[in-house]
N, C-alpha and C positions, 0 to 999 in steps of 0.2 A: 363510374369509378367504384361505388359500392358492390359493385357484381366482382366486377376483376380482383379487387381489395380480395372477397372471401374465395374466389377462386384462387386465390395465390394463397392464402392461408391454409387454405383445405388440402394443397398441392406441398408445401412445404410440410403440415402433420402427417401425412401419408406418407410421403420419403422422408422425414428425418430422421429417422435410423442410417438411412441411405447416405443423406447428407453430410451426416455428421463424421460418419466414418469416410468420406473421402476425401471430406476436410481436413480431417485428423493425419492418414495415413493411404493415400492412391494404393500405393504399392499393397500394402497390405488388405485394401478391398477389393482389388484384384485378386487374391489367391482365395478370399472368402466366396468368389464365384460373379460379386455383380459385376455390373457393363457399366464400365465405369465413364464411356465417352457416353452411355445416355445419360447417364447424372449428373455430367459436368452441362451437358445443352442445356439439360430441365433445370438446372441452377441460372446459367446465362441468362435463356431466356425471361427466367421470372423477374430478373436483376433489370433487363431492358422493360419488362412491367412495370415494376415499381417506378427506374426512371422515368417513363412517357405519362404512369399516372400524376407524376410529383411536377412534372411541364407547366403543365396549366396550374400550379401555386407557387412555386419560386422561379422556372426558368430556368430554360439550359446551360448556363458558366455553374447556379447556386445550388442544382441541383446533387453536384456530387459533392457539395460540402453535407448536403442532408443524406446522404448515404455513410458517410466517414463516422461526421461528428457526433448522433445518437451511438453508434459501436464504441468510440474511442470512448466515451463519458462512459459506459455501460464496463466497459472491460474493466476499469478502475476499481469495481464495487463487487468483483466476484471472479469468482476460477472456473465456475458453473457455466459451458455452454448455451444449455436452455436458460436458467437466470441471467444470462447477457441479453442474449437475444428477447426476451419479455421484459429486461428493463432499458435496450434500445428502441423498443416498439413503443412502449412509455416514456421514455425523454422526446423521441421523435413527435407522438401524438400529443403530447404537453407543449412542444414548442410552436407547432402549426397552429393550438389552439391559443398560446396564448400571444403570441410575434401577429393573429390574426386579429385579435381581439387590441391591440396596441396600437397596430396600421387604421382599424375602424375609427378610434378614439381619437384621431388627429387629419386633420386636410395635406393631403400630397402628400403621403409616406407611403411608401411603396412596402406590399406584404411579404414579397419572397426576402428581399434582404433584412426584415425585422424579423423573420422566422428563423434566418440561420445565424442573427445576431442572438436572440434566445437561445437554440443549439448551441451556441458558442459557449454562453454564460455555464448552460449544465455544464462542456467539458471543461472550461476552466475549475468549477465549482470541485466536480470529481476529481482531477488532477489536486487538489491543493486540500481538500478535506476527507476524501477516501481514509477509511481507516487503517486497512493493509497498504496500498500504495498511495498515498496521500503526500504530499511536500511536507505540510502540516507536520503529520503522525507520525512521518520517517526522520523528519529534525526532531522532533521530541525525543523520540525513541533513539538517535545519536547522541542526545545529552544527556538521558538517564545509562546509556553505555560509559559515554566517557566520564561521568559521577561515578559507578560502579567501578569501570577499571581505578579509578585515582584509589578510590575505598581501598580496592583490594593492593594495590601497590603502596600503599603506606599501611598496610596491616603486613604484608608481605618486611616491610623496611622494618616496622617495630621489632615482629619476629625475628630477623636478623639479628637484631640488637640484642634481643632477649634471650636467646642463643649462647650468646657468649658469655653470659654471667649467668651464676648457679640461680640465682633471685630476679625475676624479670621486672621487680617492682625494685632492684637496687639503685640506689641514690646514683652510682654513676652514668646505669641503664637508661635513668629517666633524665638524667642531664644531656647525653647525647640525642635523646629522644627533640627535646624540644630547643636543641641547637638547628638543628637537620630543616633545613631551607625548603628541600623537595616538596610539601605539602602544601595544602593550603586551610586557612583559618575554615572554611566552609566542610572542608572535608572532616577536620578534626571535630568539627560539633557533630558531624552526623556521627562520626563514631563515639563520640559522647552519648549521643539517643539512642543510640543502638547497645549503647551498655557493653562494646567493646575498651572502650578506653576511659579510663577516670580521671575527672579532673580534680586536683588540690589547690588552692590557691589560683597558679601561675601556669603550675606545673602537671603536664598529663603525661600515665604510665596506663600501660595494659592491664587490664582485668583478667581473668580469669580466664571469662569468656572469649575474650578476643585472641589473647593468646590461644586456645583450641583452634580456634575461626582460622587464624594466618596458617598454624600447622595444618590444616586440612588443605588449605589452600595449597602451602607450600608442598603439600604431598603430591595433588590432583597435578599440579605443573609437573612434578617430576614423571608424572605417570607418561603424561602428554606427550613428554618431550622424551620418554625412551620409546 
């Protein structure tokens, strides 16, 4: 197994330039000159290597989960071909060592299926905590969007308001201001912190600053939308 193991290694750093481009684009490694039906065999066959060496640890239905699931955890943590592929060769060899080392530790537990339940856990783990594509990172990053838009659509409202009267701090300015339903008590304290809006009492009007902030804004929209 250790022979074939760095025979397939040694075969894969020699063609990966080769590989990579016909993975990428057939068509296009075609007019660069290679033979692109030898790089597709010299792919297969290594693929049917890998699978026959992975037989004898998890067995043939589990085996093509261990082919999937180190790729699919690995693609969540980069855009980098070569960093997929060396960080699916390390979830891969992390899980064999440790789904093997679990199976040891307990009477009748079969190894191939506690190795691709390990595989399993990386891809769930990547899937949910991935910083670029993560469940996790992509809802957080939906609620500091949809906190930013609210921000800017009641600084966009205020400036509306403050528009229409020569004094954006006038007493009737700031009565409309804090009759207007559309906002929320959360949003108006960030714009309190943020030294957009002031509050007196009861009663909050635009600052100075804020007033600028909504005009830029309101400008950048009109840009957008001619």
């Amino acid at each position: 197994m250790a022979i074939i193991t760095g025979l397939c290694l040694f075969v894969l750093l020699l063609f990966w330039k080769e590989f990579k481009i016909l993975l990428f684009d057939a068509d296009y490694t075609k007019t660069l000159g290679f033979n692109t039906n030898f790089i597709d065999i010299l792919i297969t066959v290594f693929i049917v290597l890998a699978i026959v060496l992975g037989l004898q640890t998890v067995g043939v239905v589990l085996m093509s989960a261990m082919l999937l699931a180190p790729a699919a955890a690995a693609g969540q943590w980069t855009n980098s071909l070569s960093t997929m592929v060396m960080l699916a060769a390390l979830f891969g060899a992390f899980s064999g060592v440790f789904g093997t080392a679990i199976s040891a530790s307990q009477n009748n537990l079969s190894t191939g299926p506690v190795i691709v339940i390990v595989a399993a856990v990386f891809v769930v783990f990547s899937f949910v905590f991935s910083p670029s594509r993560g469940l996790l990172f992509k809802h957080i990053r939906f609620i500091k969007n949809r906190r930013d838009l609210e921000l800017h659509k009641t600084l966009a409202f205020m400036h509306h308001i403050a528009e229409t009267h020569d004094n954006y701090s006038h007493p009737h300015a700031i009565i409309l201001l804090n009759n207007f339903q559309g906002y929320t008590r959360a949003t108006l304290q960030k714009l309190v912190e943020k030294d957009f809006v002031k509050l007196e009492g009861n009663l909050r009007s635009l600052t100075e600053t804020g007033f600028e902030t909504a005009a830029n804004l309101y400008t950048k929209q009109l840009t957008k939308d001619e």
